[in-house]
N, C-alpha and C positions, 0 to 999 in steps of 0.2 A: 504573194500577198503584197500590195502596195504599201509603202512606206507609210510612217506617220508625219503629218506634216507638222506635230508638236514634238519633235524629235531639238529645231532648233529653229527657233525664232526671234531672229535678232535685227533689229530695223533702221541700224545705225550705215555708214556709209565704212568701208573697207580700206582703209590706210595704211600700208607699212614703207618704214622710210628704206628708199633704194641703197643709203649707207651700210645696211646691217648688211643686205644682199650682194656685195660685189663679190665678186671672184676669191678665193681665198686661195691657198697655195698648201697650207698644215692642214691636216686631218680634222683639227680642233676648228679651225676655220670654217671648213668646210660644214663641218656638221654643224655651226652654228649660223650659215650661209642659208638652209633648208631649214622650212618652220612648218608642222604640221598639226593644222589644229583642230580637226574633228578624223576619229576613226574608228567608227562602230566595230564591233566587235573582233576589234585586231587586224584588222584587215591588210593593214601596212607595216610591217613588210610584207611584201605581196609575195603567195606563195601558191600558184598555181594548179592545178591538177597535170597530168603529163600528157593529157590534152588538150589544156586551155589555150587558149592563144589570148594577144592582148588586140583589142582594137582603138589605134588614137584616131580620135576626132580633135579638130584644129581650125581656129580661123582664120588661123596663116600656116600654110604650109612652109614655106621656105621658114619663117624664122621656127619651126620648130623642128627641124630636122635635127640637129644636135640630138635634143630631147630620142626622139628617135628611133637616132644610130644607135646612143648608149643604150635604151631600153630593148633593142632588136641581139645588143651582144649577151646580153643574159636570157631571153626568151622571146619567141617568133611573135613582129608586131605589126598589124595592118595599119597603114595611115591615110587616114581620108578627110578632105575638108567637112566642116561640119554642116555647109549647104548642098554634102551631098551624102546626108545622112542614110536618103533610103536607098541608099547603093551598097550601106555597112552589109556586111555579112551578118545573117542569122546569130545570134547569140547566143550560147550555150549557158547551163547553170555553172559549167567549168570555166568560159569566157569573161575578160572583166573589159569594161566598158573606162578608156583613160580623156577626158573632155579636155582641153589646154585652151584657156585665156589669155591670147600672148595681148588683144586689145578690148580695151573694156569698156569704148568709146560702142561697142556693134553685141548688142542682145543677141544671145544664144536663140536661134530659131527655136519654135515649140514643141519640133519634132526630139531635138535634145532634151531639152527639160523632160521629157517622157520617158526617155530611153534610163535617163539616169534616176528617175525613180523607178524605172520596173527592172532594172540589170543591177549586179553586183558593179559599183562602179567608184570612180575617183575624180573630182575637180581640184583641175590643178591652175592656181590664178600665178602669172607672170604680168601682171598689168594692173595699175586699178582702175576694178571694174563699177560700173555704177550698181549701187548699192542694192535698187529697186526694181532694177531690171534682171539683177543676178538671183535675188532671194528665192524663185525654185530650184535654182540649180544648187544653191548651196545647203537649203532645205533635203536636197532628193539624196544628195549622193551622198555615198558611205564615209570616202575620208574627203579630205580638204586639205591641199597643200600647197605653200607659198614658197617663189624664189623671185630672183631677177632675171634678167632678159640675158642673152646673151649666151656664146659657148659653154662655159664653164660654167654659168646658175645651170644652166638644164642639163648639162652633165653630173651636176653635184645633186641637183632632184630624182635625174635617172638612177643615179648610186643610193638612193637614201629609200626612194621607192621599193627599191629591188634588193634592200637589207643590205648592199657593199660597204653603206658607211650608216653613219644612227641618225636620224632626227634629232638636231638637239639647240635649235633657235628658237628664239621668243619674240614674240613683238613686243617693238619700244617706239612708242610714240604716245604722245599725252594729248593729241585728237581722239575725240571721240570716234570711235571705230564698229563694225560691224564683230569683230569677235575683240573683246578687252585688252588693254593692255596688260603683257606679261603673258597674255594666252601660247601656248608651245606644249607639244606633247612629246615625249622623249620614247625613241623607239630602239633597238639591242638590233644589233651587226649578223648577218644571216650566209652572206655570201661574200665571195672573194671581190676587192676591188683593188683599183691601182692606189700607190700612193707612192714620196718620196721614201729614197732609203733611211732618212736623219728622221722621218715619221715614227718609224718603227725601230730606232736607235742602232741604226748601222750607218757606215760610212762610206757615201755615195763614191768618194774618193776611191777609196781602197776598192768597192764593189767592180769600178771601173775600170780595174784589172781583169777581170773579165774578158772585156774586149781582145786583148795583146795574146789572151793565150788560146781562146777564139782563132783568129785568127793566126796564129804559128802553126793551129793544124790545118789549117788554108792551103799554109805556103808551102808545108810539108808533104802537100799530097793524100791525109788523113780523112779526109772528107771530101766532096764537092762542097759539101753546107754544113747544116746545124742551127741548130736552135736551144736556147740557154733561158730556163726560166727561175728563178729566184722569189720566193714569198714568204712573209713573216708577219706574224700575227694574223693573219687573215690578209694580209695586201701583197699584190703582188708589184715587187721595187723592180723588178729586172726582169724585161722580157723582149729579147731579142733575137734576130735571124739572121743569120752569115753566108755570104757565098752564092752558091746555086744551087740551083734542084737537080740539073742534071750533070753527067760525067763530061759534059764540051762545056761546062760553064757559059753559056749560052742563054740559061735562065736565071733571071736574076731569083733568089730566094726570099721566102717573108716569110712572117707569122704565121702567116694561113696555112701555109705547106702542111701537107699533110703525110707522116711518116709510116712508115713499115714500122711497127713497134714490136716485132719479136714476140721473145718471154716477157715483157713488161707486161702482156697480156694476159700471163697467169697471173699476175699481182692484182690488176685494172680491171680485168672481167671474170676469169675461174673464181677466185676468191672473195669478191666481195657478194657471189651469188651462193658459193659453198658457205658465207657466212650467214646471208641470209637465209639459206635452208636448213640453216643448225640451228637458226632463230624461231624459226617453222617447225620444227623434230620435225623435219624430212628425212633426216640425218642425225650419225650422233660421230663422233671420231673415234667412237672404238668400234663402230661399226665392220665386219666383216664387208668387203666390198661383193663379195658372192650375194650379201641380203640386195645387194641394190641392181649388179651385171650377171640375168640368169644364163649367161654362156661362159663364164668361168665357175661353174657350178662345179665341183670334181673334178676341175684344174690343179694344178702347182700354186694359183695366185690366189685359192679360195678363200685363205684363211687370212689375206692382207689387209691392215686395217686403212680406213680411211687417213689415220693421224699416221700411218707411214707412209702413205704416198706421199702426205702435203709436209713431212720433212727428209723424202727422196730415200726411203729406209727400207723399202720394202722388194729389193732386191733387183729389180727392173733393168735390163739393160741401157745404156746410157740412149741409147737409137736402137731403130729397128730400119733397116733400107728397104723397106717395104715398097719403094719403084721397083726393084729387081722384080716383082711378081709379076708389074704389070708386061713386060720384055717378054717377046717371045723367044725361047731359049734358043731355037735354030736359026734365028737372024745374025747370030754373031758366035766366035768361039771363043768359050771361056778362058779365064777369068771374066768380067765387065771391065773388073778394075783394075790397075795396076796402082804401086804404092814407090813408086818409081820410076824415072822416065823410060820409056824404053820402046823398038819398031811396035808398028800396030794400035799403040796408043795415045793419037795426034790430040785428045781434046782433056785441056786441063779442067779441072775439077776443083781443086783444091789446093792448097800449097804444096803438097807431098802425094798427089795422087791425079791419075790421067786416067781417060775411059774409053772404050772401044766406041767410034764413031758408025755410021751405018744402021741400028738395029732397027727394031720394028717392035710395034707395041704390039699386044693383044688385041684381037679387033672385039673380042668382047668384052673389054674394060674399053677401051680410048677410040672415039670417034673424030674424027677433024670436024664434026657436026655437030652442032647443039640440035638433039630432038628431045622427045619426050623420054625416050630411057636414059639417051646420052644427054645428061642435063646440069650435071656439075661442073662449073668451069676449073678445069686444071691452069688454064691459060689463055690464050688469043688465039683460037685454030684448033684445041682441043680440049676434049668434054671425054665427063667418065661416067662409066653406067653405074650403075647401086653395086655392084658387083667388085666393085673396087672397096670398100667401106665393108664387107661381109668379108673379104679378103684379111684387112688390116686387121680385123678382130680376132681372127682364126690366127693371125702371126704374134698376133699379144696373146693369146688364149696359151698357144705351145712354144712360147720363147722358153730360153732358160732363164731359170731365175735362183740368184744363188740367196745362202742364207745371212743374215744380217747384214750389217755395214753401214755406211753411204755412200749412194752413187747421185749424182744428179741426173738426173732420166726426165725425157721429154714424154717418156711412154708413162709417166707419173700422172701425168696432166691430162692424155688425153683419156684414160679411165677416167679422171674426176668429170670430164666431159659428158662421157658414158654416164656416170654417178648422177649428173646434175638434168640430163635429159631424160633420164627415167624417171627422175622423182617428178620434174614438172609435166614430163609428157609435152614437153616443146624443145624445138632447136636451141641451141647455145647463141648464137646470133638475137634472135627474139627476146630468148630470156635476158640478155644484156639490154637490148635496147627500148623495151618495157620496164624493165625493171633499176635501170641504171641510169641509161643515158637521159632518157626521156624525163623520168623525175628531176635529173639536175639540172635538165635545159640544152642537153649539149646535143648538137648537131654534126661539129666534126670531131666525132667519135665513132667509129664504128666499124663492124665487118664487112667485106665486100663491099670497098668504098666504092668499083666503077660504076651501080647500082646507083649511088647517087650526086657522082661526081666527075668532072672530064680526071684524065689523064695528065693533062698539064697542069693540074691543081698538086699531082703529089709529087714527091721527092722520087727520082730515079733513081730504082734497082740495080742487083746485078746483072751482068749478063750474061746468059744461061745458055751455055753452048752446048752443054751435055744432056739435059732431058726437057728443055722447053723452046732450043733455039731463038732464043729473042731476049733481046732488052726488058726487063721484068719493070713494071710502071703499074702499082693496083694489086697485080696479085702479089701475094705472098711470098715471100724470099724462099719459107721453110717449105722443105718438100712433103712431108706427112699433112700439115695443116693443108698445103696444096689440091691435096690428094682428097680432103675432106669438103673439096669445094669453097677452101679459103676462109673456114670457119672452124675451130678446134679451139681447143683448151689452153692450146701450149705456146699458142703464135697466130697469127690473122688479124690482129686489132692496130686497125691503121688512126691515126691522129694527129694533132699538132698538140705543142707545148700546152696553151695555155687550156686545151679541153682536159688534156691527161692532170692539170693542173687542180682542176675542179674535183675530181675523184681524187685526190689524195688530200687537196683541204677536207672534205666528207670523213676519213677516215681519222684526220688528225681531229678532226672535230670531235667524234666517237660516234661516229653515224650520222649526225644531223649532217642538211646543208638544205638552204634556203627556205627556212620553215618548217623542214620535211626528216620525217627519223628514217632512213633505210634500214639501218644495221645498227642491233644493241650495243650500247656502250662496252659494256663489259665481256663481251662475245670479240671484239677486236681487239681489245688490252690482253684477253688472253693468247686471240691468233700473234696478235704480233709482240709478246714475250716472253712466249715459251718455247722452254728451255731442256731437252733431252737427248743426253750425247746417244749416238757419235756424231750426230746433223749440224751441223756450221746453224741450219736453218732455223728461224721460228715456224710457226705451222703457214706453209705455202710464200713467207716472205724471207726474202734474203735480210742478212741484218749485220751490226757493227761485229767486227769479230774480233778486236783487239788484236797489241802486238803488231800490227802493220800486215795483219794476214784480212783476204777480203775483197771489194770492191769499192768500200767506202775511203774518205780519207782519214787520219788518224783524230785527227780532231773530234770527229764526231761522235757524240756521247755513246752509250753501250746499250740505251735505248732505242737508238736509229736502225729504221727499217726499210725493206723496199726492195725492187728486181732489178738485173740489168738487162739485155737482149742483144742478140746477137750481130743487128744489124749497125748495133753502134747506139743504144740508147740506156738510160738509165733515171730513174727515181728514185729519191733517198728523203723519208721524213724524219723529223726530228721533236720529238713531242716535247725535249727538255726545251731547247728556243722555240719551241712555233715553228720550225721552219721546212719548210718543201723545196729542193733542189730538183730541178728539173733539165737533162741531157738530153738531144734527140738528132741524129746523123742518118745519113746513108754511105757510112763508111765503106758499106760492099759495093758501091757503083765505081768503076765496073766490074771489079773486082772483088768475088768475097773472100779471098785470104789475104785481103790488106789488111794490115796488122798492126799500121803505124798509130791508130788512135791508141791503142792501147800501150804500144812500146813508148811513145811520149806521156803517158798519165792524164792526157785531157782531162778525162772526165774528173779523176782523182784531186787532180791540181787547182779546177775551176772549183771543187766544192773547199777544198782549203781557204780558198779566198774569203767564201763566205764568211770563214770563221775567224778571218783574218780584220773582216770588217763590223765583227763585234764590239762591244767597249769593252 
């Protein structure tokens, strides 16, 4: 339905003085730097569908690129001159339409003015525009918002658009103006953004320690890289990249790198979709898992509840070496493995353990071919039939399984796997990236990054002498997830800092993020603080254990939650400060029983800091 053109009719000329707009530096600045003064029905913060995309139109392209970059890093954004309107992409009802007036000397073509009464859309003036010439455009579109020219106004309009920082300037000028003086509408914080550490009352100083102990696991050998992210309050102060991607430090490392995140993945992906299916009764956690897996039906596991797996209680073996199946058993002579150095067994494995070289896989599980049976990638050169996945079921089905206790089991996870695929009747990959990724915006997040990513983009692996021969880069460290075509429960979810950063603001939030409710409030206050011995665990999150027993450092209150991984990563939130601690390595390149991250306390000692740089 076409707008109304008595929605706002205002026939004065458009003034705000360029003092209020310069660059600010504080948060308070900042939001008082961005003034937005019309926005039909809530519209900004802008909260997209998890298909919307944004489209800028511009009538200058260079000076709006800032504008942008910032608005392309929280969700996908097409930028087009606005005299090449009929080149825009098609428009969805999910698409929002963002017009930018960087000069107000050159009327909006009339193909514009049309577009922004018939699309969901926003004008955003950086210039003043004349008055008589702008009146449909300011007429049509939904919000209206003002800044000044330059890097930092259009990064502080991108952050204020996109809920990172509030709306919270006014106009002041005692010209006669197209919208009055003192006009400013005040908008509420939706999404993560940057700011200084003294923003959010830590001390940039102290935080700066960081770097030195970064760095000692450099020179120690602990890492090729890393990546250290820090945020409080909703901002994120500290977000940095160390080293290199690969094991010849050869590559330099960033942000962007994207990691092998282990078991962070049962925090990041299992859990926040076993939350939303408890939110759903898809599920309940006293569920029998036999109601959801009909092939442990009149097993040994039938009667194990869902709320024992996700605090490691339900007996499961810590692993299961379910490659041994795939081997065929007269390629080599038993043992596989030794636990010990000793003839016959040249290729190490492990810190304490060497394997028989030579063997041969099963030609009906493992092809050096990708066809259509052999279609799961285990690796670069080989692919596994369905026959492998009906295998690993049958080895969870008749493992032992003793009674009570805790154990931490990876065979925990990948039933909730099983759990979580049955109920939606979709893959685990899918359901993350529909249901997760996509609503928050994030792109590098996700399973089987080679699918949409080179190789030199991610942080280099181990390398894998005993059952994939090669330098691991994309696929998965863990061999079961491997096995599952690099998608499972328990490990597969590759990332960078600042995406894994975004899904734990979501959760410190109580589900919200950018608009948008995933997961109930009170559905996550319960997963992550409850409390029933003998589990260290709350339900599926590792958490503060007091005493100096744990993962976290001591400082951290007894409500801090979160997972670490094996590859050298770790997340830790903190609901009493606000705060998200974020670790990420490839401590296993090339080697995965190096061990010196953790015999120096990196990870331990950088979140000390944190708390070091409190008041």
């Amino acid at each position: 339905m076409r707008k109304s053109h008595n929605i706002l009719l205002l026939l004065l000329l458009l003034i705000f003085p360029t003092s209020l707009l310069h660059a600010q530096s504080t948060l308070e600045e900042r939001s008082r730097s961005v003034i937005l003064v019309k926005n039909i029905e809530g519209l900004v913060p802008l909260s997209l569908s998890p298909t919307g995309r944004i489209t800028l139109l511009s009538d200058d392209l260079k000076a709006v690129k800032p504008l942008a970059q910032r608005l392309g890093s929280y969700l996908p954004a097409d930028r087009l001159s606005v005299h090449s309107v009929t080149r825009a992409p098609s428009l969805t009802a999910d698409d929002l339409l963002v017009v930018v007036v960087t000069r107000g000397d050159r009327p909006l073509p009339g193909e514009v003015d049309s577009l922004l009464c018939w699309r969901k859309s926003v004008l955003l003036l950086v210039d003043r525009p004349s008055a008589e010439a702008y009146i449909p455009a300011v007429i049509a579109a939904d919000a209206i918002a003002l800044s000044a020219k330059g890097r930092e106004g259009m990064s502080a309009l991108a952050d204020a658009l996109m809920g990172g920082i509030p709306f919270g300037g006014t106009l002041l000028d005692d010209n006669p103006t197209l919208f009055p003086n003192g006009a400013g509408l005040t908008t509420t914080k939706t999404r993560l953004a940057t700011a200084l550490p003294e923003d959010v009352d830590l001390d940039g100083r102290v935080l700066a320690r960081i770097d030195r102990i970064a760095e000692e696991g450099l020179r120690a050998g602990a890492y090729p890289g890393c990546q250290v992210l820090v945020a409080k309050d909703g901002y994120v102060v500290y977000s940095k990249a160390f080293g290199y991607k690969d094991a010849r430090r050869k590559e330099p490392n960033s942000t962007e790198t994207l990691y092998d995140l282990a078991s962070m993945t049962k925090a990041l992906a299992t859990m926040p979709l076993v939350m939303m299916a408890d939110d759903e009764g898809r599920l309940r956690l006293s569920d029998r898992i036999d109601k959801h897996i009909d092939y442990l039906r009149w097993s040994n596991k039938s009667d194990v509840r869902i709320s024992q797996l996700l605090q490691h209680c339900g007996g499961m073996p810590a692993v299961i070496r379910f490659y041994e199946e795939m081997i065929n058993d007269a390629s080599y002579d038993p043992p596989l493995i030794a636990f010990r150095r000793t003839a016959g067994y040249p290729t190490q494995m492990d810190q304490n353990a060497w394997a028989r070289s030579g063997f041969r896989y099963k030609s009906s599980m493992v092809s050096s071919d990708s066809t259509a049976v052999y279609s799961q990638r285990f690796c670069k050169g080989l692919y596994l039939s369905p026959e492998v996945r009906e295998m690993m079921r049958r080895e969870m089905k008749e493992c032992n399984r003793r009674s009570g206790g805790y154990r931490y089991s990876d065979i925990d996870f990948l039933l909730l796997q099983e759990v979580l695929e049955h109920s939606y009747r979709r893959g685990l990959d899918t359901l993350f990236s529909d249901r997760i990724a996509a609503p928050l915006g994030l792109s590098r997040l996700c399973y089987r990054p080679l699918q949409h990513f080179g190789p030199k983009e991610m942080a280099e692996g181990q390398r894998d002498d005993f059952l994939r021969h090669q330098t691991l880069r994309g696929d998965v460290d863990d061999e079961a997830a491997a096995m599952l075509g690099g998608v499972s429960g328990n490990a597969g979810l590759f990332g960078n800092a600042e995406s894994c950063a975004v899904v734990c603001q979501m959760l410190l939030n109580g589900g919200r993020y950018g608009g948008r409710t995933l997961i109930d409030e009170e559905t996550i206050r319960h997963y992550t603080t409850y409390r029933h011995r003998p589990s260290p665990y709350a339900l599926g999150f590792d958490r503060q254990r007091g005493g100096g027993r744990g993962n976290t450092c001591e400082e951290a209150p007894m409500n801090t939650y979160g997972h670490t991984g094996f590859t050298g990563t770790c997340f830790w939130i903190d609901p009493t400060n606000q705060i998200v601690y974020i670790f990420l390595s490839n401590r296993v390149a090339p080697q995965r029983w190096n061990r010196k991250l953790s015999s120096l306390n990196i990870r331990t000692r950088i979140q000390s800091v944190i708390y070091d740089a409190l008041p």
